[in-house]
Each structure stands twice: as C-alpha cells, then as structure tokens.
N, C-alpha and C positions, 0 to 999 in steps of 0.2 A: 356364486361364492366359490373362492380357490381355496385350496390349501394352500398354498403360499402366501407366509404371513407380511411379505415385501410388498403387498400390489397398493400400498397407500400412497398419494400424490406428494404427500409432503409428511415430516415425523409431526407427534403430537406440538413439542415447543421446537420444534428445528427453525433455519433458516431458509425463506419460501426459495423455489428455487433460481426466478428471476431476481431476486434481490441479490442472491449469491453468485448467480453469472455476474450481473451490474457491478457487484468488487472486484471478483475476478480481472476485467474488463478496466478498471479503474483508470485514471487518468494522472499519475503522481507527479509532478512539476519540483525542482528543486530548484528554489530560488537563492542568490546570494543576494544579502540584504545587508545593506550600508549605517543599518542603523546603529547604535549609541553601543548597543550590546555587541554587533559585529557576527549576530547566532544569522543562520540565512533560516528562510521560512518555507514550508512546503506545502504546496497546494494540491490539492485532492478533489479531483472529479468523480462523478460516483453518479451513472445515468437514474435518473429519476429521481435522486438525493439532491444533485443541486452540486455547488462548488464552495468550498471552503478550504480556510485554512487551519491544516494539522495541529492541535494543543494538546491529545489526548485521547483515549478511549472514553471518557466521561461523554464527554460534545457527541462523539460521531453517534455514540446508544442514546442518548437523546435525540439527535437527529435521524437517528432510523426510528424512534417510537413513532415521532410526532409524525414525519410521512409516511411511514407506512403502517400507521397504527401498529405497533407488534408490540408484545407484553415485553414488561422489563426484560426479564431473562435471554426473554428472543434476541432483545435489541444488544444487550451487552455482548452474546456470542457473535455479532454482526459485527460489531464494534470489535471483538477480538481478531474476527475474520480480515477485516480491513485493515487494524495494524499489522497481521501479517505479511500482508498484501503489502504494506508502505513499509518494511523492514525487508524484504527479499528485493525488492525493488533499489532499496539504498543501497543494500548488499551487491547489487549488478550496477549500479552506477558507478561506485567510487572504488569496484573492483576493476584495476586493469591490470594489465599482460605486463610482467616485468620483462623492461627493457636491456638490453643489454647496452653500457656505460662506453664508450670510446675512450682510449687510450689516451691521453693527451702526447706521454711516451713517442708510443707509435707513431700518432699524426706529424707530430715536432719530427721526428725522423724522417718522414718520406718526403719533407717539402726541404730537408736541406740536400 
C-alpha cells in the first residue's frame, strides 16, 4: 500500500484506458453525399467499436455500452470524447492556409 492516492488502473466511472486510446486513434472519413438533402455524411472508425456513420452522441453511448459493457454514464463521456475527437478533426480538415489571390491587374500587364 502507497501513499499515493493516483496508483488506480482506471478512475471509479472514467473512460478504460484502451477505449480512450481507440478514439484517440479514430478513423473520421468526410464524405460528400449526393443525396436529396446535399448534407455529406461522416464516418467513424473506432478500433474495437466497429464503423459507423456519425448522427450524434446518443448512437456512439449506446454503442460504447453495448461493446464494451460500460455504465451509462461511462458510455455518454465516451461518446463526448469521440465527438471531440470528430469536431477537431473537421476543424483540421476544412481549415486551410489563406492563399494569397493573383492580381488579374498585374497578370494583364505582363503579357502585354
């Protein structure tokens, strides 16, 4: 027995810690979808979860109970975790580098 009150493998209701590397880890897929509504759909890999596509934090805490048995509570901060994970994710995709614009001006100029 330590004093240190840290030396527990996992917290009481936390998230275990291979479930939490496996979102970490995640697989987020943005698809563009042709369908009626024109919304594209995103799919979520998630090792030992299986693959689906993104609706919600509802789905994903159900699908972390049922596989990994974890109590409600567990599963919904799982399902928080994951939407993190798929919102920094979209945040690095659809962020890019401002370009700088070519003159039309300028160009017209040099070719006469």
């Amino acid at each position: 027995m330590t004093w240190w009150p840290f030396n527990k493998q996992e917290p009481e209701h936390g998230i275990p810690a291979d479930l939490s590397t496996a979102i970490e880890a995640a697989s987020v897929v943005f698809r563009d979808f042709g369908g009626e509504d024109g919304e594209g759909r995103l799919l979520v890999r998630v090792a030992g979860t299986g693959a689906w596509y993104w609706s919600g934090t509802n789905e994903a805490a159900e699908r972390f109970q049922r596989m990994h048995d974890l109590p409600p509570a567990t599963a919904r901060k799982a399902a928080r975790l994951l939407a993190s994970v798929v919102a920094s994710r979209n945040r690095a995709e659809y962020r890019q580098p401002r370009q700088r614009r070519s003159s039309w001006v300028f160009s017209g100029w040099e070719t006469l």
